[in-house]
KOLNU-299534 format. One record per residue: y negated, z negated, x of N, C-alpha, C in turn. Coordinates in pm, whole numbers. Atoms other than C-alpha are relative to their C-alpha. Example, Ala and Ser with C-alpha at 12.3 -4.5 7.8 and 13.67 -1.06 7.14 Angstrom:
[[119,0,89],[450,-780,1230],[-120,0,90]]
[[119,6,-82],[106,-714,1367],[-109,-73,-77]]
//
This chain:
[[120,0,85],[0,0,0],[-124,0,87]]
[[122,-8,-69],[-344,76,128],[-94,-88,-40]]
[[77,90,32],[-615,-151,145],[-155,27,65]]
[[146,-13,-48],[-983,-208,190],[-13,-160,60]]
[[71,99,-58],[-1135,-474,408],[-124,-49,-7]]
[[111,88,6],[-1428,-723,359],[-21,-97,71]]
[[45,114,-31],[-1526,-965,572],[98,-125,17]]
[[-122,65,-59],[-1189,-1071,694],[138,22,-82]]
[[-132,20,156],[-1005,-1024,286],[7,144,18]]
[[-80,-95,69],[-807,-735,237],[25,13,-141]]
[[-19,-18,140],[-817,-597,-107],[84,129,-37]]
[[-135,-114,75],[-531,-376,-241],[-73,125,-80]]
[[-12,-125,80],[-596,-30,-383],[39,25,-111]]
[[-127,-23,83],[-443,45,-677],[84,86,1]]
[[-112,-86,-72],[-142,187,-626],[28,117,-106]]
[[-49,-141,11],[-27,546,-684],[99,-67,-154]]
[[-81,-3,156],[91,570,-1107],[169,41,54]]
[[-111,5,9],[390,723,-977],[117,-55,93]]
[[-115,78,-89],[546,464,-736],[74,-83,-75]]
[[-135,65,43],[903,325,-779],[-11,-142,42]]
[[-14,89,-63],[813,-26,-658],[-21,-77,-122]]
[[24,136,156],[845,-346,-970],[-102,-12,47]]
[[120,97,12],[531,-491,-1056],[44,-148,8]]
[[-41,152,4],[507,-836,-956],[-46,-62,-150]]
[[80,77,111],[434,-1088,-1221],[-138,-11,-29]]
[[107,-11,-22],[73,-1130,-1085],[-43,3,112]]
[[75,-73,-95],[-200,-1031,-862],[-110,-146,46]]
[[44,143,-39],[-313,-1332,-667],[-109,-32,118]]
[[72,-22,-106],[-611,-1394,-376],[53,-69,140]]
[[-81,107,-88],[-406,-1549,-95],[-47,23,172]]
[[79,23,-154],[-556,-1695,269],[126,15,112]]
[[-108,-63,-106],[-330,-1526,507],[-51,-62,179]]
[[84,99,-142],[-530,-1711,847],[-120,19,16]]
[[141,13,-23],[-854,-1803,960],[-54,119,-9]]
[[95,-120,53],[-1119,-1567,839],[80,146,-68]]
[[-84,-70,90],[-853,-1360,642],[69,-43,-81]]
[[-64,5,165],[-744,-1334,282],[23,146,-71]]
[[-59,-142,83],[-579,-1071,49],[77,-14,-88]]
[[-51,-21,116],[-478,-994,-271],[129,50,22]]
[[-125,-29,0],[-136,-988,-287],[83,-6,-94]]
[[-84,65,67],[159,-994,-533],[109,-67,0]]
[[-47,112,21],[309,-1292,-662],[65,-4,-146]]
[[-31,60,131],[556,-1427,-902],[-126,-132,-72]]
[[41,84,139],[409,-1593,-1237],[48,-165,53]]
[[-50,136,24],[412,-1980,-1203],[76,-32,-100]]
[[-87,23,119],[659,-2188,-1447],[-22,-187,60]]
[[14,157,21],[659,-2580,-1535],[134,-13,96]]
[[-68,-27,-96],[814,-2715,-1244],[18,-167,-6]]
[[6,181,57],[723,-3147,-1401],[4,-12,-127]]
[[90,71,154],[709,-3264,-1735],[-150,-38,-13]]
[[122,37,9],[342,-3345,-1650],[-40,113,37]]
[[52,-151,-68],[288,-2952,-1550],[-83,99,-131]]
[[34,-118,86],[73,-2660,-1746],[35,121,64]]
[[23,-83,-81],[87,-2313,-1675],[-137,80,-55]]
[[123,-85,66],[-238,-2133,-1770],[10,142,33]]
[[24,-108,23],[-318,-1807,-1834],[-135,8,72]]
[[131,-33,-24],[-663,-1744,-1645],[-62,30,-46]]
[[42,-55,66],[-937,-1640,-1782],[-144,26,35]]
[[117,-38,-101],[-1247,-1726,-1570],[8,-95,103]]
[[2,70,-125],[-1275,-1816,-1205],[-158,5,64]]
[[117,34,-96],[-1553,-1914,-916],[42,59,138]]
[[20,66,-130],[-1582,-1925,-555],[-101,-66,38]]
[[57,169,-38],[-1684,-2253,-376],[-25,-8,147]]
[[37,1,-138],[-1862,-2267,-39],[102,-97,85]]
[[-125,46,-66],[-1538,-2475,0],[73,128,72]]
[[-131,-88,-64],[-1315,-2158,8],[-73,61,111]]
[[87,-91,-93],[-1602,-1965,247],[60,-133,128]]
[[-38,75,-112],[-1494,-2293,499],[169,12,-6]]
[[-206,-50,-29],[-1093,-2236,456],[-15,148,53]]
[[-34,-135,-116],[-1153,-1878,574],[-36,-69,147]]
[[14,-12,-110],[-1359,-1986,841],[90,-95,112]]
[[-40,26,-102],[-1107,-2192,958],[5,-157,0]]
[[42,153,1],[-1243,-2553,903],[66,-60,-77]]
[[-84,90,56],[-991,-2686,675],[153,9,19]]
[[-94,-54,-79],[-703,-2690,856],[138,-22,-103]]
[[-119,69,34],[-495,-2895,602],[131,158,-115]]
[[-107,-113,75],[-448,-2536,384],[10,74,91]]
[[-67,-40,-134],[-218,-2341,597],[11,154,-139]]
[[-25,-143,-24],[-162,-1937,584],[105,10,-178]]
[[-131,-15,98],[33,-1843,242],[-66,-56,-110]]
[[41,76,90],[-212,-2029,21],[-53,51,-73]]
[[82,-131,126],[-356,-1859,-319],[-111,-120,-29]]
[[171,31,23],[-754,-1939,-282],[-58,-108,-171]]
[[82,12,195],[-959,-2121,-596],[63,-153,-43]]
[[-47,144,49],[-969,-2487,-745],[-126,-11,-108]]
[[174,28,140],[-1242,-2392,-1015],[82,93,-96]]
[[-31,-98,107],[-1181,-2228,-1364],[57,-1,-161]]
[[-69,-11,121],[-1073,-2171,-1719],[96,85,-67]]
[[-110,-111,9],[-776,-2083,-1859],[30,-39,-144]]
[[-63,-24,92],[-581,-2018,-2184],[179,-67,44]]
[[-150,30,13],[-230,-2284,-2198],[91,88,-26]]
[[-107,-54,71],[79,-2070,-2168],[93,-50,-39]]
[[-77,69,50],[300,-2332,-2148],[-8,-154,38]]
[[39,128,14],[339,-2697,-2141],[175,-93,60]]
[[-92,53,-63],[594,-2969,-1961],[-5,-127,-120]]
[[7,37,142],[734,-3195,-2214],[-59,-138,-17]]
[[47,104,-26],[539,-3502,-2116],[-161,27,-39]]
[[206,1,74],[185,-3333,-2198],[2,2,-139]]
[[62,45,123],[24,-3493,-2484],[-152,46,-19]]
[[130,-27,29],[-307,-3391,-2625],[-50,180,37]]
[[23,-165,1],[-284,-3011,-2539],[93,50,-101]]
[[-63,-72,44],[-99,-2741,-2731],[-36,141,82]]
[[-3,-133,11],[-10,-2358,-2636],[-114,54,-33]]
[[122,-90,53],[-325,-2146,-2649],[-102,-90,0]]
[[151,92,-80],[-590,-2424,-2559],[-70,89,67]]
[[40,-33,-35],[-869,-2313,-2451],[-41,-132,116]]
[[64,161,-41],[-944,-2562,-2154],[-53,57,153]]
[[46,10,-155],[-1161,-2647,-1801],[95,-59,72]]
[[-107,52,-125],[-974,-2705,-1476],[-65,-91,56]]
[[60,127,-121],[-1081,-3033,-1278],[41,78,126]]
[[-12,6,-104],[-1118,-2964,-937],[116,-81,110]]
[[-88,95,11],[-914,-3246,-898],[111,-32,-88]]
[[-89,-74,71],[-581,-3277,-1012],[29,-188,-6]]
[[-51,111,-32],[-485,-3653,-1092],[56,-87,-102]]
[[-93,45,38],[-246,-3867,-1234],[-71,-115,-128]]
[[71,61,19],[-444,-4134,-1376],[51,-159,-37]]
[[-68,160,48],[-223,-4409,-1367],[11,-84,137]]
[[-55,42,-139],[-206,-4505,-974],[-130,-96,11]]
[[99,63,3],[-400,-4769,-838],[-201,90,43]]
[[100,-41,-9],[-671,-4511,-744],[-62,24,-48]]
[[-24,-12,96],[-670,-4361,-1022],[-94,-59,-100]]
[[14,120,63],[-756,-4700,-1185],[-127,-25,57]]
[[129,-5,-39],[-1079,-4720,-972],[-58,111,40]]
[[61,-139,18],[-1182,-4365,-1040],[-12,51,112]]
[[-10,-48,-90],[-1107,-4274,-724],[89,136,-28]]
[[-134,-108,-2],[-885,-3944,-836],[12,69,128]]
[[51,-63,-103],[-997,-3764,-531],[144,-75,108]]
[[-102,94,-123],[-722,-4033,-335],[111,-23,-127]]
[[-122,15,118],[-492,-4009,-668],[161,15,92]]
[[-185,35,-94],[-122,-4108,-496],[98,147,2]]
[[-75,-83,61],[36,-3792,-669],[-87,147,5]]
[[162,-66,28],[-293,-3590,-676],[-110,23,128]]
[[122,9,-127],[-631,-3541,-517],[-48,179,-24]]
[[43,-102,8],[-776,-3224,-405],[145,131,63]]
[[-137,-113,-35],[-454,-2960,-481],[9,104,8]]
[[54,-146,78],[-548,-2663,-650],[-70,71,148]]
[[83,-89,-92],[-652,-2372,-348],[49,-104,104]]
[[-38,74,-107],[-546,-2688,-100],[143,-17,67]]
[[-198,26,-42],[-199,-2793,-81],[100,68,-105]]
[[-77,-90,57],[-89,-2598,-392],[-119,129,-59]]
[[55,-178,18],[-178,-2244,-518],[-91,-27,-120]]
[[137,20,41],[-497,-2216,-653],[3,69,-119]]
[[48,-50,125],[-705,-2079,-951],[-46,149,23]]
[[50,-190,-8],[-803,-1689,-804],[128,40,-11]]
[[-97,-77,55],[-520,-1551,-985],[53,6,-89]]
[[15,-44,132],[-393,-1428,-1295],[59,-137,-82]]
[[-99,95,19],[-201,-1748,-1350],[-3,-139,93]]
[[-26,122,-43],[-182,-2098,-1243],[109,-107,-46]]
[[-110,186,4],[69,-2434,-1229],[-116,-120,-22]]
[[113,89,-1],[-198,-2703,-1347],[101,-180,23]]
[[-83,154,-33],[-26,-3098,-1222],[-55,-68,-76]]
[[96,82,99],[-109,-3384,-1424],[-62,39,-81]]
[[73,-73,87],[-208,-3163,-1679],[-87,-91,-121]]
[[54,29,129],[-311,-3421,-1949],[-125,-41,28]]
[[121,53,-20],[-550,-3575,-1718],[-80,73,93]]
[[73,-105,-106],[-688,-3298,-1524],[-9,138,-45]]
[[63,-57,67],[-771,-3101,-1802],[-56,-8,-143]]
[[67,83,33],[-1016,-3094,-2042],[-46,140,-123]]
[[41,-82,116],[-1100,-2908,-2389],[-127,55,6]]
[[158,-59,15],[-1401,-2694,-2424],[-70,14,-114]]
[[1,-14,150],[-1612,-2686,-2742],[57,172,-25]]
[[-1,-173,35],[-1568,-2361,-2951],[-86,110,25]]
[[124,-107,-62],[-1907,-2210,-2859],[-23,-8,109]]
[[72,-55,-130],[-1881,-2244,-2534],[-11,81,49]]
[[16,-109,-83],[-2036,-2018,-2267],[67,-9,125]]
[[-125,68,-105],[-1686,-1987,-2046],[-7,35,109]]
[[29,-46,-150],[-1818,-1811,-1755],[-65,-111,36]]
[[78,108,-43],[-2100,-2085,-1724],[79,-80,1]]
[[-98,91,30],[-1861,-2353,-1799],[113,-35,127]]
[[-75,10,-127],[-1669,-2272,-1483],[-117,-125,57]]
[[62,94,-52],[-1932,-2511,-1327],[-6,-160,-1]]
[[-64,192,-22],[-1761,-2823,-1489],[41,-69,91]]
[[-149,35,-88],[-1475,-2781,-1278],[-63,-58,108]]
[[-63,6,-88],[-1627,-2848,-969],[-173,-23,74]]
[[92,14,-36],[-2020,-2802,-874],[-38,-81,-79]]
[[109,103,73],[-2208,-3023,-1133],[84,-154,11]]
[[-38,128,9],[-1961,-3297,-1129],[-29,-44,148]]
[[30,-1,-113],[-1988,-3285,-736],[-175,-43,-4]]
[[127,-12,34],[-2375,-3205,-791],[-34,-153,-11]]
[[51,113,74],[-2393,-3583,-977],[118,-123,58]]
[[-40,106,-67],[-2120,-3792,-804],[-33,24,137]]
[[28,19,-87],[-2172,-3710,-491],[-116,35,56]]
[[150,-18,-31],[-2531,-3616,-465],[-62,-80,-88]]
[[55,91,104],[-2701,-3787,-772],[18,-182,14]]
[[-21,141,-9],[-2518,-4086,-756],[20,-106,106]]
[[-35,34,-165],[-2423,-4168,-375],[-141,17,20]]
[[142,-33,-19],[-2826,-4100,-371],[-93,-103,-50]]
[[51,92,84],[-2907,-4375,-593],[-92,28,-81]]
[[148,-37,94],[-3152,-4183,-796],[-45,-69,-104]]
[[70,93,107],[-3358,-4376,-1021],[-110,75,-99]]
[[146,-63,64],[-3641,-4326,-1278],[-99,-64,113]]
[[136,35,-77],[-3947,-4289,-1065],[12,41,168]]
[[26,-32,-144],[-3749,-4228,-741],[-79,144,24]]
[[8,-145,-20],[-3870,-3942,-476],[150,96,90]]
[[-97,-48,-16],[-3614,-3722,-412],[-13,120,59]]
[[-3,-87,-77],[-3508,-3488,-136],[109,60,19]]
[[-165,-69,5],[-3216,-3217,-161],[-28,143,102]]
[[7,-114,-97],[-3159,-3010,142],[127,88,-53]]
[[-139,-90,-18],[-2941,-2702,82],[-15,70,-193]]
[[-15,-59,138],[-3042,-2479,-286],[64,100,34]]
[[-125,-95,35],[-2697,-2339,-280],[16,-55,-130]]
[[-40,29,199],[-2522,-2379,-643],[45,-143,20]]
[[9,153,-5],[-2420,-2746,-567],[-152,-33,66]]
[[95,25,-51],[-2762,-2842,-408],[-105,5,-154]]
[[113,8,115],[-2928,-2717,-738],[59,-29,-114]]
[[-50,99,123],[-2640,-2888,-947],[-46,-125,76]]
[[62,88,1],[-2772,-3182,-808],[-119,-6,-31]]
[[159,-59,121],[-3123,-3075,-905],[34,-12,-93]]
[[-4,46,140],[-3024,-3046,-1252],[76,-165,-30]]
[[36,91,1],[-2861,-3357,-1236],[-53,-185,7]]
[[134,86,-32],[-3121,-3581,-1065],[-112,9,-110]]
[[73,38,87],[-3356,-3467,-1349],[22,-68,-79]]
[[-34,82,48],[-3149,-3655,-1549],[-62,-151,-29]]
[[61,97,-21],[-3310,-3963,-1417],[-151,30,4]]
[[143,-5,-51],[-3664,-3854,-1374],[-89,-16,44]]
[[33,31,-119],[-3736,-3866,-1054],[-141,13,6]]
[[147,18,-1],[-4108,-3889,-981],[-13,85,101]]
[[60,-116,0],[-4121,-3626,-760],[131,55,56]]
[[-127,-88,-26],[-3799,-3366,-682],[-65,126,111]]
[[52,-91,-44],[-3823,-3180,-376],[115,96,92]]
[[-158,-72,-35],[-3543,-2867,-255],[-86,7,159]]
[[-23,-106,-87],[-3517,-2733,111],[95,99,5]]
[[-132,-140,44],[-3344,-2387,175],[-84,82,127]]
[[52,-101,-110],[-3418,-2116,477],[-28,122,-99]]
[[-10,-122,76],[-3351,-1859,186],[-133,2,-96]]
[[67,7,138],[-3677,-1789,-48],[26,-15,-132]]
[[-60,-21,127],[-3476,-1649,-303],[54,-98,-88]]
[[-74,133,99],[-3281,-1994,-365],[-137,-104,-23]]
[[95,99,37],[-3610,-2157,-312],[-113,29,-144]]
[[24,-33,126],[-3782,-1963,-606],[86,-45,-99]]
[[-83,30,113],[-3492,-2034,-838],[-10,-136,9]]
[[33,109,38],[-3531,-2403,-752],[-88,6,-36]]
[[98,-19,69],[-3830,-2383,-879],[-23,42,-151]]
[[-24,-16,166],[-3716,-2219,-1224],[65,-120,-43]]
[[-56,105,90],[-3507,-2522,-1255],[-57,-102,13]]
[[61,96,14],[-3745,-2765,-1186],[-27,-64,114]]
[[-5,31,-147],[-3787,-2867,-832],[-203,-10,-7]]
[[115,30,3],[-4149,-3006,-769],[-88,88,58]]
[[-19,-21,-183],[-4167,-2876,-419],[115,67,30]]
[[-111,-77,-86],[-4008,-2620,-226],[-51,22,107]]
[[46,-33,-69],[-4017,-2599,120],[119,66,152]]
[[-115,-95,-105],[-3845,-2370,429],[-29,-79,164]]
[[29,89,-120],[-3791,-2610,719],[-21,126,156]]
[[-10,-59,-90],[-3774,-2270,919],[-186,60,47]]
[[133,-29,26],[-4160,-2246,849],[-68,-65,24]]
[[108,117,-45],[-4427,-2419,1035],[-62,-46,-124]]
[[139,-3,159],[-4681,-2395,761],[37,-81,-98]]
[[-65,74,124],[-4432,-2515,517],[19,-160,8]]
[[-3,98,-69],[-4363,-2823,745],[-101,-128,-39]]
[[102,40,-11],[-4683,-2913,792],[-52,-43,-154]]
[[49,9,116],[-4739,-2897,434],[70,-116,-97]]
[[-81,112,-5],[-4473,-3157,394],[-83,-131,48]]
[[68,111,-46],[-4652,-3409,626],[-112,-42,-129]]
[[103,60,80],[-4938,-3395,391],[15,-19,-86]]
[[-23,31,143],[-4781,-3422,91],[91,-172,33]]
[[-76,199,2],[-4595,-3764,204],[-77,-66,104]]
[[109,94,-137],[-4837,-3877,505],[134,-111,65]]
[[-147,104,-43],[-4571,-4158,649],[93,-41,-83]]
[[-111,12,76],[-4390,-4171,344],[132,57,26]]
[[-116,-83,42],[-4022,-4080,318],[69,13,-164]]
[[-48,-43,143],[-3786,-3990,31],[92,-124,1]]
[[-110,107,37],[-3571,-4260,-159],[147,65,-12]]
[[-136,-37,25],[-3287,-4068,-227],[35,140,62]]
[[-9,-162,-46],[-3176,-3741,35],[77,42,-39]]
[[-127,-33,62],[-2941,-3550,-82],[85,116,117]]
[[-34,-126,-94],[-2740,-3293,214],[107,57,-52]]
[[-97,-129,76],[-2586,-2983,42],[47,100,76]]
[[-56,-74,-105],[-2517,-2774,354],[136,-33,99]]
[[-122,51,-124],[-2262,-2930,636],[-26,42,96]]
[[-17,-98,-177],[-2433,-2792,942],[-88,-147,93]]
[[61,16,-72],[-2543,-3040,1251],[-191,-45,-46]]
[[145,28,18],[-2918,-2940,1167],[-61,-42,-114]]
[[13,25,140],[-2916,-2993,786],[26,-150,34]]
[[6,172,7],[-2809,-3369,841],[-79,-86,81]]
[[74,80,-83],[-3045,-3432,1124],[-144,36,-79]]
[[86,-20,113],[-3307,-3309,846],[-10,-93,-67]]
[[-37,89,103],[-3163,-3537,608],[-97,-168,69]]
[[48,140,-72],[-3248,-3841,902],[-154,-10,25]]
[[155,8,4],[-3606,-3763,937],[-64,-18,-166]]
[[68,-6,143],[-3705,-3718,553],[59,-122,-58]]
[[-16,109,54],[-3535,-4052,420],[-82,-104,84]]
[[97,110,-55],[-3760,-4347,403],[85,-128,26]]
[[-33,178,1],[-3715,-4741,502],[91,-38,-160]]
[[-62,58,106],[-3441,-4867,234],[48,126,-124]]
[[-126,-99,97],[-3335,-4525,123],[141,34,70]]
[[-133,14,-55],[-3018,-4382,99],[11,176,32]]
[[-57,-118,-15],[-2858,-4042,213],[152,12,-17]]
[[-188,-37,57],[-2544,-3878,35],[-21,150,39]]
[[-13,-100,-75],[-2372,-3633,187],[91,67,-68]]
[[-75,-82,83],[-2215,-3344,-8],[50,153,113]]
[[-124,-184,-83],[-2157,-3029,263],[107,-57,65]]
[[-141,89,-54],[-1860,-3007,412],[3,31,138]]
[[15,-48,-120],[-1873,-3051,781],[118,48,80]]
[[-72,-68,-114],[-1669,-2822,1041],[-19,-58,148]]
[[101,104,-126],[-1849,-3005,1317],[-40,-106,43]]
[[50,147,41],[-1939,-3353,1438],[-154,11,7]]
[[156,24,10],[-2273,-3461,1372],[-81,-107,83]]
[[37,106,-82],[-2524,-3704,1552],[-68,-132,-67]]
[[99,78,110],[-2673,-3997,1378],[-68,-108,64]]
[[98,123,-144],[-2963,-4175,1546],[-13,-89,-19]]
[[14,135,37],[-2910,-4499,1530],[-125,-69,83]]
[[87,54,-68],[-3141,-4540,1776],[-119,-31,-39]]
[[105,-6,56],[-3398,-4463,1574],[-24,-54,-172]]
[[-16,6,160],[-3267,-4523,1197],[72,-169,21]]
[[-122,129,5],[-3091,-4884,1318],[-89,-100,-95]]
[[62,113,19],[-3355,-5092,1195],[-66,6,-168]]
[[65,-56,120],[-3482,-4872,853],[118,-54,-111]]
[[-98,53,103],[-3187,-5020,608],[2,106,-71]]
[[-8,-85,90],[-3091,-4718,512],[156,20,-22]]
[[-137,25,30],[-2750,-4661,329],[60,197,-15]]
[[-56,-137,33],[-2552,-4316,396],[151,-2,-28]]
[[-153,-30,83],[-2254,-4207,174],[133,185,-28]]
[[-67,-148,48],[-1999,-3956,165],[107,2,-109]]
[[-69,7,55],[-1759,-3858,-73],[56,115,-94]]
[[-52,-124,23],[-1539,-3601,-204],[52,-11,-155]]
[[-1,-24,146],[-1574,-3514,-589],[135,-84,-78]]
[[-57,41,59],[-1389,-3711,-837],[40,41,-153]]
[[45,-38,129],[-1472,-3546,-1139],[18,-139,-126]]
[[-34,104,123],[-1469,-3872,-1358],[-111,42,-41]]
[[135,5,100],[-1842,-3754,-1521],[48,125,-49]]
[[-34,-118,72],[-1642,-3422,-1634],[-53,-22,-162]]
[[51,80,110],[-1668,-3612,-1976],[-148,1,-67]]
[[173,42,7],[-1991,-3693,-1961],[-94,90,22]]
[[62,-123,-34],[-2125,-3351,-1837],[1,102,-144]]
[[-52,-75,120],[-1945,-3202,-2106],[-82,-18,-144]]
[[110,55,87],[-2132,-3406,-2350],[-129,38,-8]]
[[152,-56,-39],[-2481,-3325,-2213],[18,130,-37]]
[[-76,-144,35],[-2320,-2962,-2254],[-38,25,-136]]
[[-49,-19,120],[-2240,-3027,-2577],[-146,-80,-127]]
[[127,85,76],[-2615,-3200,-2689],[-90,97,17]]
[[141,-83,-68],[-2832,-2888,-2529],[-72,-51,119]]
[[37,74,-140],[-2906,-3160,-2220],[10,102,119]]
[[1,-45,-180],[-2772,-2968,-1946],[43,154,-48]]
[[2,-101,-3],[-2739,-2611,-1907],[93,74,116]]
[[-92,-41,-83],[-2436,-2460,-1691],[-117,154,42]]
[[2,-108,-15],[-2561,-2105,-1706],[-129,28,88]]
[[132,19,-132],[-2866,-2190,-1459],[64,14,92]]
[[-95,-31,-163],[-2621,-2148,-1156],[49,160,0]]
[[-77,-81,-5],[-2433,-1848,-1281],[-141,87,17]]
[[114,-81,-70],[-2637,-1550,-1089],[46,124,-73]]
[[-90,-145,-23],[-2370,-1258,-1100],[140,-40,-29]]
[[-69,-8,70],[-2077,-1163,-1267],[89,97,28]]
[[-85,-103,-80],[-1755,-980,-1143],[167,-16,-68]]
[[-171,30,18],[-1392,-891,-1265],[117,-36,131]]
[[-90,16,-95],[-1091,-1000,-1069],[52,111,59]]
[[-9,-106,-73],[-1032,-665,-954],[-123,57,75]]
[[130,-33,-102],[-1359,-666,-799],[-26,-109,95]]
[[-7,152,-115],[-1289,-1055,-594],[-55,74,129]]
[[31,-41,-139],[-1338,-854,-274],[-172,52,39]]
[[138,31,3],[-1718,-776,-359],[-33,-82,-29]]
[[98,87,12],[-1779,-1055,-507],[58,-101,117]]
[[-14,107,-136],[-1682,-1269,-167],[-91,73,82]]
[[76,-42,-98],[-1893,-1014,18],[-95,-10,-24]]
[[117,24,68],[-2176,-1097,-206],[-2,-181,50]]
[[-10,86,-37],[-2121,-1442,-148],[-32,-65,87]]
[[32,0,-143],[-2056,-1456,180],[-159,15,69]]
[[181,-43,-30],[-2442,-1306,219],[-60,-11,-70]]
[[103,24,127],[-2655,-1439,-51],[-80,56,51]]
[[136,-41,-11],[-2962,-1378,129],[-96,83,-87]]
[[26,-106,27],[-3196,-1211,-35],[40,92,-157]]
[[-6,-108,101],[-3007,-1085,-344],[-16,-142,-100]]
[[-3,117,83],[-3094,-1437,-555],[163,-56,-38]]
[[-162,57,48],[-2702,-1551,-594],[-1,-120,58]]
[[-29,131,-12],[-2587,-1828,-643],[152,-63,-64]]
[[-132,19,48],[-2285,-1916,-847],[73,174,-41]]
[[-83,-110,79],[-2033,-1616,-942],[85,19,-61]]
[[-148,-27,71],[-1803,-1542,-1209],[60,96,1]]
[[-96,-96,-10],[-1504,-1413,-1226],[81,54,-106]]
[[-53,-10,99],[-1361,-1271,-1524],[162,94,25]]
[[-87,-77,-7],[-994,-1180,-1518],[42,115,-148]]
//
C-alpha cells in the first residue's frame, strides 16, 4: 500500500477498488516510534471485562499530549500504540457489570479511565486509580480510531445532553477539565485574584474560560503567537502580551510596577515558559503547572526561597467532568470557543500537520469527525 508522509505520520492511500486483500475491521492512527505514526489496519475491539465498553467513534481531538509521544518524551507508550485519549462515541457493546449505560448511548470519554472504588479513587485522585489512570493513547489503544475498548466504563463515562454540540464537547474529555483542575484550581484563583496564564494553546485558554469562573480582577494570557493572543482576547483575557516583544514587556512593568500575579498558570512545558512563570508570581502566590515537561527545569530558589510561594503539579483527574457538564448544560461555559478547525478521519494526517504548526493560521483545538 502506498502512503503519504507528514511530519513523521504516514497516511495510507486508499487502496486500489480492485485489490484481493480483506478489509480489516478498522482503520486506526498508530505511533510506530519517536516522531512517527500511521494509519494502519486493525481488528475491531471486543469486551475483554465485565466493566468494559466498546464504542463506536464518532468524534475525536488531538492533545499537545500526543504532539509529545511523537516527539519522543513519553517514553512509557511504546511503538504499536493507537494515538488519542479524547472523544465521543456511540456504545456498541457493553460488559455485563456496566450499569447506567445501554447500547447506542450517546456518551463523552474521560481522559482518564478509573475504577472508582480504590483507595485513590476515593480521594479523587483517578489519575493514580490502582486499575486505571491515564490509559487510553497510553498503555492501551486509544480514541483516533474507528472504534475503541473503554475500561471502567461506568465511571469513565459520561452521558451528553440531547442538544449537544459533539464536536465542541470533545473538550470535556480532556482540556477544560485539565484547564480547571490543574490550572484554575492548583492556581488558587479567587474572586478578585490577578491572574497570569502563560501558554494560549487550547488548554491555556481552557483555563481562561475557567478562571473567569471566579472573577478574577484582572486575567492576563502570554503566547509568542499573535493569532492565539487575539483569540484570548475574544474570550476574555484582560491583557495580552508576547514575552518575545520588548515593547510588550515593558508594557507589563507598567501595568504591575512591583506587583506580581496571585495565581500563574504554565500551559507550555518548555525550560523558558516556567522560568516566566518564576518572575511574574508575586510574594504568597501560587504557580500550577499544566505543560508537560520533556526536560528538567531550574527553579530559583535562590531567589523565590523567601517569597512563600506554593507551586503545584498535577495530572488531570477529570472529577469536575460533572460539573463542567452542568455549566454546559446552563449556557455558563461554552466548549465551542476552542474548536478552531474541523477535519474527517480520513484527513488525521492534515489535521496533525495543521497542528503541529498553528502559527499563524488561528488554531487551536481540532475536530475530528469519523
Amino acid at each position: 500500500m502506498s502512503s503519504a508522509t507528514v511530519l513523521g505520520c504516514s497516511f495510507p492511500k486508499a487502496s486500489s477498488s480492485s485489490s484481493s486483500k480483506r478489509k480489516a475491521a478498522m482503520k486506526a492512527l498508530v505511533y510506530v516510534g519517536s516522531k512517527k505514526c500511521e494509519v494502519q489496519d486493525r481488528p475491531a475491539p471486543i469486551v475483554e471485562s465485565p466493566t468494559d465498553a466498546v464504542l463506536k467513534m464518532l468524534y475525536t481531538s488531538i492533545c499537545g499530549t500526543d504532539l509529545h509521544i511523537l516527539k519522543g518524551d513519553v517514553p512509557v507508550v511504546e511503538p504499536g500504540r493507537i494515538l488519542g485519549h479524547e472523544g465521543i462515541g456511540m456504545i456498541e457493546s457493553l460488559g455485563s457489570a456496566v450499569r447506567g449505560f445501554a447500547i447506542g448511548d450517546i456518551v463523552l470519554i474521560s481522559c482518564i479511565s478509573s475504577c472508582g472504588v480504590c483507595p485513590s479513587c476515593r480521594k479523587g485522585l483517578n489519575s493514580h486509580c490502582r486499575s486505571g489512570g491515564w490509559m487510553l493513547g497510553s498503555v492501551l489503544d486509544g480514541t483516533q480510531a474507528e472504534y475503541v475498548r473503554i475500561p471502567h466504563a461506568a465511571s469513565s463515562l459520561y452521558k451528553l445532553p440531547q442538544d449537544a454540540d459533539m464536536q465542541a464537547c470533545v473538550s470535556f474529555s480532556d482540556a477544560l477539565p485539565t484547564g480547571l483542575e490543574c490550572g484554575t484550581t492548583n492556581a488558587s484563583v479567587q474572586p478578585g485574584s490577578r491572574v497570569a496564564i502563560v501558554g494560549a494553546g487550547p488548554v491555556g485558554l481552557a483555563a481562561l474560560l475557567t478562571a473567569k469562573l471566579y472573577t478574577p480582577s484582572l486575567l492576563v494570557m502570554f503566547d509568542v503567537d499573535e493569532s492565539r493572543l487575539a483569540h484570548a482576547k475574544r474570550l476574555g483575557a484582560d491583557k495580552v502580551f508576547n514575552p518575545d516583544k520588548k515593547d510588550s514587556m515593558l508594557k507589563l512593568e507598567s501595568l504591575l510596577g512591583d506587583e506580581g500575579f496571585d495565581s500563574v498558570i504554565e500551559a507550555v512545558g518548555t525550560p523558558r515558559t516556567f522560568e516566566l512563570c518564576q518572575t511574574l508570581v508575586a510574594p504568597g502566590g501560587a504557580i500550577a503547572n499544566i505543560g508537560v515537561h520533556g526536560q528538567k527545569v531550574d527553579l530559583a530558589l535562590d531567589r523565590l526561597w523567601e517569597h512563600n510561594i506554593t507551586i503545584k503539579t498535577r495530572l488531570v483527574d477529570t472529577v469536575t467532568i460533572p460539573m463542567l457538564l452542568q455549566l454546559y448544560g446552563a449556557r455558563k461555559l461554552d466548549p465551542s470557543k476552542l474548536l478552531t478547525h474541523h477535519y474527517r478521519f480520513s484527513e488525521i494526517g492534515e489535521a496533525y500537520k495543521s497542528f503541529q504548526n498553528p502559527s499563524g493560521q488561528g488554531l487551536l483545538k481540532v475536530g475530528i469527525q469519523f
